[in-house]
C-alpha positions as CSV (number, residue, x, y, z in Angstrom):
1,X,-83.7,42.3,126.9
2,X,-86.5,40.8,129.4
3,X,-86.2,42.5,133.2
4,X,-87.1,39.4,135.2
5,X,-87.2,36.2,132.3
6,X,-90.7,36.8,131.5
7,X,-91.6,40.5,130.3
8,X,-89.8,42.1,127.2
9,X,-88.6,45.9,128.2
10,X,-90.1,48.4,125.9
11,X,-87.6,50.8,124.4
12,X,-87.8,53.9,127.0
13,X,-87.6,51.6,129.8
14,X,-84.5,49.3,128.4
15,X,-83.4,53.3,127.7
16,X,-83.5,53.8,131.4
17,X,-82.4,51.0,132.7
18,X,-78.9,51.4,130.7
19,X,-78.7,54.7,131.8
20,X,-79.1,53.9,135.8
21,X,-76.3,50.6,135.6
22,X,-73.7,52.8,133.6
23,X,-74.1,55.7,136.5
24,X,-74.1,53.2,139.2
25,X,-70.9,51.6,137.8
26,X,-69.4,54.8,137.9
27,X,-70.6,55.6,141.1
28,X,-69.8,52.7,142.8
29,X,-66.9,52.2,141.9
30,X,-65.7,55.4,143.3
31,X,-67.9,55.1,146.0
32,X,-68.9,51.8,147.3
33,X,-71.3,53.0,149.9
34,X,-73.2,55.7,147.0
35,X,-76.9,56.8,148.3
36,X,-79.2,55.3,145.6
37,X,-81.2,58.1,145.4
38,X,-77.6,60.0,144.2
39,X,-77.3,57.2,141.8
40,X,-81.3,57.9,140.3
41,X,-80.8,61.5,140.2
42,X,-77.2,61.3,138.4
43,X,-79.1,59.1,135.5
44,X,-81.6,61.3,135.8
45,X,-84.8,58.9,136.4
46,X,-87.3,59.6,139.8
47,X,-87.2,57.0,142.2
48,X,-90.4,55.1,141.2
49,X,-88.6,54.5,137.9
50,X,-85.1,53.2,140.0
51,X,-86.8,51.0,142.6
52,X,-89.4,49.6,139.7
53,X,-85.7,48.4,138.0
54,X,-83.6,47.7,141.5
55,X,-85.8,47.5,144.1
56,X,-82.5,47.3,146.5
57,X,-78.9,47.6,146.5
58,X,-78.3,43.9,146.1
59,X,-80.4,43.2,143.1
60,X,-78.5,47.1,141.3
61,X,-74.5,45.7,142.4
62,X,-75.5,42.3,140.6
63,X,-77.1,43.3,138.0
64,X,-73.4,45.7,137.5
65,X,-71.4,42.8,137.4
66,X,-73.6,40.8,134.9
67,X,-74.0,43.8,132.8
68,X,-70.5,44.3,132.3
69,X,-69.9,40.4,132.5
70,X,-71.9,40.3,129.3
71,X,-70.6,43.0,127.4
72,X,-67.1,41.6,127.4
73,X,-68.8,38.3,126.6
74,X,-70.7,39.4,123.6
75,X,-68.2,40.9,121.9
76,X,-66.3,37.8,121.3
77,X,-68.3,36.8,118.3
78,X,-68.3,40.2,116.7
79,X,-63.9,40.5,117.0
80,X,-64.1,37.5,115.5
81,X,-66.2,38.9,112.5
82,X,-63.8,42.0,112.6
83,X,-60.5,40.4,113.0
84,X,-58.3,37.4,112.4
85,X,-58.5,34.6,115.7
86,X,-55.5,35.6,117.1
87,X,-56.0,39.1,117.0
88,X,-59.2,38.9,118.1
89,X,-58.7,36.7,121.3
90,X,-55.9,38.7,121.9
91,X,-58.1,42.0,121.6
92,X,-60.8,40.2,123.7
93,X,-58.3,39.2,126.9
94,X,-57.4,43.3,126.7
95,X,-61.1,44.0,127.4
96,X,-61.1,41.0,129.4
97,X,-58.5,43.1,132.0
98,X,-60.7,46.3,131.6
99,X,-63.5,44.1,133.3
100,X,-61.2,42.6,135.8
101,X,-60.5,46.0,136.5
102,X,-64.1,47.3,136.9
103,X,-65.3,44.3,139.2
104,X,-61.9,45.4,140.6
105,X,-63.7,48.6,141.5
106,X,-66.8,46.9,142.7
107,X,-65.3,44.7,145.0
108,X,-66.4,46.7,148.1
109,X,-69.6,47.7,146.5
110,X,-70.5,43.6,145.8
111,X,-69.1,42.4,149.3
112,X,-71.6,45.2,151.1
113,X,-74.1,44.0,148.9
114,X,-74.2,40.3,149.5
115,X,-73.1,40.0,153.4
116,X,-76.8,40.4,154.5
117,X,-77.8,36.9,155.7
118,X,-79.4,36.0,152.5
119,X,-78.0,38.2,149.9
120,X,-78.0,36.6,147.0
121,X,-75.1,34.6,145.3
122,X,-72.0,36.1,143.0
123,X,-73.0,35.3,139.3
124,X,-71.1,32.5,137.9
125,X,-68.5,33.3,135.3
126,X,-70.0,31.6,132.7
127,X,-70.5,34.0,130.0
128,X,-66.9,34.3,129.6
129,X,-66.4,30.8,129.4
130,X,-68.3,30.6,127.0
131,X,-66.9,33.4,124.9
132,X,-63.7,31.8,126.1
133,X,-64.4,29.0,123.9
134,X,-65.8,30.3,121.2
135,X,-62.4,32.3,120.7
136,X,-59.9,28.9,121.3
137,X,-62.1,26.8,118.9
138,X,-61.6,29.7,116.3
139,X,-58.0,29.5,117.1
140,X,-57.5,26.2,117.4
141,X,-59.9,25.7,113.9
142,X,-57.1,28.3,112.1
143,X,-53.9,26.2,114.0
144,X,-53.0,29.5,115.8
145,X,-53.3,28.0,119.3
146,X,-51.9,24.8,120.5
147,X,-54.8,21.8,120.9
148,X,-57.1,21.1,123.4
149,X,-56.9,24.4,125.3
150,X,-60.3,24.4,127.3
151,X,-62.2,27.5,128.5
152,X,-61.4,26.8,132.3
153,X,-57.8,25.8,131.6
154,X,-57.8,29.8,129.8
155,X,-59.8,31.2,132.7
156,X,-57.3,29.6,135.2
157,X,-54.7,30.7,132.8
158,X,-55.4,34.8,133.0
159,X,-56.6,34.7,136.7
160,X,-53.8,37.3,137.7
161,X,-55.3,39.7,136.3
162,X,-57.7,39.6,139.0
163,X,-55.1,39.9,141.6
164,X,-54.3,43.4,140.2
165,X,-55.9,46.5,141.6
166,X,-57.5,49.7,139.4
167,X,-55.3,52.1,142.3
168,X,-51.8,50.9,140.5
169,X,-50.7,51.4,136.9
170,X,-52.4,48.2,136.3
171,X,-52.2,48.1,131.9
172,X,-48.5,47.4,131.9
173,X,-48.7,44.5,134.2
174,X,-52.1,43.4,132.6
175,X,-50.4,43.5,128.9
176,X,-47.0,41.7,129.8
177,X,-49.6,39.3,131.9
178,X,-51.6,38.9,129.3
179,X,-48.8,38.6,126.2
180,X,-47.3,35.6,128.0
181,X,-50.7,33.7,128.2
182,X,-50.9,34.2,124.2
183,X,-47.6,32.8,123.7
184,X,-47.9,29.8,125.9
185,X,-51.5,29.3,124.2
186,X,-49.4,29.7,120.6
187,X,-46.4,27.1,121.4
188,X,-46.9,24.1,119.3
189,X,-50.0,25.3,117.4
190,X,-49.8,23.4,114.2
191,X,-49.6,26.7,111.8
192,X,-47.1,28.4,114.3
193,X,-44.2,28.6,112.0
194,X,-41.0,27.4,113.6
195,X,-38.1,30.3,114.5
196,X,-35.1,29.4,112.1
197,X,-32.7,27.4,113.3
198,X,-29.9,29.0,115.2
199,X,-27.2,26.6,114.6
């Protein structure tokens, strides 16, 4: 992992950084307005060490939600090494809603974050297109999903998930949200086999 595009981390410093996103998720989540300097001492770095990684609050909240953005986008490849198509794009829409949920979290913490005049800009989703479309070409390679799905007809497809909130027993609605978008993505594919016919 490079810090800024340019300069490879060494391993004590990628070490550190890891450390100071997953306590910041945590703690900003539960708290969007978290000192920083609680955040450094909860992952256990000094300042210099924090502020040489996120030198404000904007850059740290971003950086969350691109963290996490990627994880759920990088695992794509690997369920699909693990598991048949279907089961693995259904597996990935499941972590899919455990992101939702997170940025869910961070709302609060991302709309403090970028309302300075200035702030910088909400990361695209583009990572999860992507991974989106690596798991419908699988799918539609095996004839498991109907043809000519695309990653931003999917995206649009599964964007309730965002209207949920992590205060409300979320996972039920997410699943039976989530289990009709995998049977309307399955009607017609060509291996689908057909119910037997009720007459």
């Amino acid at each position: 992992m490079q810090k800024d595009g340019n300069t490879p981390l060494r391993a004590d410093a990628l070490h550190n950084r890891e450390r100071i996103l997953r306590t910041a998720l945590d703690e900003l989540t539960r708290c969007p307005a978290a000192p920083l300097s609680t955040i450094a001492r909860k992952a256990g770095v000094g300042q210099g060490t924090f502020y040489r990684n996120f030198p404000n609050r904007e850059t740290l909240v971003l950086e969350i939600y691109r963290h996490e953005m990627r994880q759920v986008a990088d695992s794509a490849s690997d369920l699909l090494q693990e598991l048949p198509p279907p089961q693995a794009l259904r597996t990935w829409m499941d972590r899919l809603a455990e992101f939702a949920m997170a940025k869910a979290g961070l709302a609060e913490a991302m709309r403090l974050a970028t309302s300075a005049l200035g702030g910088p800009a909400k990361p695209s989703p583009t990572p999860l297109a992507t991974a989106a479309g690596l798991l419908l070409r699988a799918n539609e390679e095996a004839g498991t999903t109907r043809p000519g799905v695309t990653p931003d007809d999917f995206i649009l497809a599964i964007a309730g998930l965002w209207q949920l909130t992590p205060d409300e027993d979320w996972r039920p609605r997410a699943a039976r949200l989530l289990d009709l978008v995998m049977a309307g993505l399955q009607a017609g594919a060509p291996g689908r086999v057909p119910p037997p016919d009720s007459a």
